[in-house]
Structure formats: structure tokens, C-alpha cells
N, C-alpha and C positions, 0 to 999 in steps of 0.2 A: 128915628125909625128907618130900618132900611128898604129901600126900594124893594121892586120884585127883581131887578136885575141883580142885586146884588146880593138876593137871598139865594135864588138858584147858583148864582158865583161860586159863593159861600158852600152851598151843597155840592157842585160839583168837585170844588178844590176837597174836600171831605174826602172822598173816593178817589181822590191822583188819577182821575182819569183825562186827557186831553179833549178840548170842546171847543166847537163854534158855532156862536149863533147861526143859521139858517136863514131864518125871517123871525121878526121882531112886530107884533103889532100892539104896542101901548095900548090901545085905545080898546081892544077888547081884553089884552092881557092873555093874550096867545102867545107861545116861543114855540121856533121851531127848531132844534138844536141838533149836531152832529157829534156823535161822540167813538172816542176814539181810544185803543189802550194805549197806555204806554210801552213803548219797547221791552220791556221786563217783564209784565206785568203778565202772567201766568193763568190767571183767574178764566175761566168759561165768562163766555159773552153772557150769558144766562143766568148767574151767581151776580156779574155784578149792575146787571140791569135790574134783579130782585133788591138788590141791598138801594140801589138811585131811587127807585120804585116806591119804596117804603117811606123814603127820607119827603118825597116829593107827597108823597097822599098825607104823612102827617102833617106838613108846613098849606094843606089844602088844594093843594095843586089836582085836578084832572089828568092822566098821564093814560099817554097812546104812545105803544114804543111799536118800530120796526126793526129785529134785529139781524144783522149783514146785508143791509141795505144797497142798493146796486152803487158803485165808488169806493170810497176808500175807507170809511169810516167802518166801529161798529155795531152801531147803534143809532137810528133817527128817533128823535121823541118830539112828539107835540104835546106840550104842558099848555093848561088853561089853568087860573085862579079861580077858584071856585066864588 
């Protein structure tokens, strides 16, 4: 069975988008993740935060995104397991 870390892994490698944890709280199953396009990568912040979005409510996850977040990233999300 795979963990939760390695389901959203899983999910974000799905979408080639670059990520990093934020804050990690095991114990309630909270991630707080930064995500980032790749150089190439053409897509509206919008489009592929809809398609993360989708991926993450059917696998259960609660999902609160902030998108162009104050830094470098495009995307902040806080995922919870349901």
C-alpha cells in the first residue's frame, strides 16, 4: 500500500510539474506543497491547478490552493486526507 507521501508524489509526477513539500504534518495528514511549472511548460496556472485538483479530490484529499503566491512558485496547496 502506498503511503500518502508517495500517492501525492505519484500525482504530482502525473502533471510534470516541479514540487516541494512546504510543511508535512503526518499526524494529521496535512501537506503543505509548492508547486512550480516547468520551463516549457506553456499551460495557464489555472488549467493545471483544475487538472492537480481533480486528481487530488478523487484519490480523497481536501484541497485549498493559492495561486501566484507571494515567491517563486505557482501554486501553494494545502491537501488534507479525508
Amino acid at each position: 500500500m502506498m503511503t500518502e507521501r508517495q500517492l501525492i508524489q505519484e500525482i504530482l509526477n502525473s502533471e510534470a510539474v516541479l514540487y516541494s513539500f512546504e510543511n508535512v504534518d503526518e499526524d494529521s495528514k496535512e501537506y503543505t506543497l509548492l508547486l512550480t511549472r516547468q520551463d516549457k511548460d506553456v499551460r495557464p496556472v489555472e488549467e493545471i491547478n483544475d487538472e492537480i485538483k481533480a486528481y487530488f479530490q478523487d484519490a480523497g484529499f481536501d484541497y485549498q490552493e493559492e495561486l501566484n503566491p507571494a515567491g517563486d512558485s505557482d501554486i501553494r496547496l494545502v491537501i488534507k486526507r479525508n
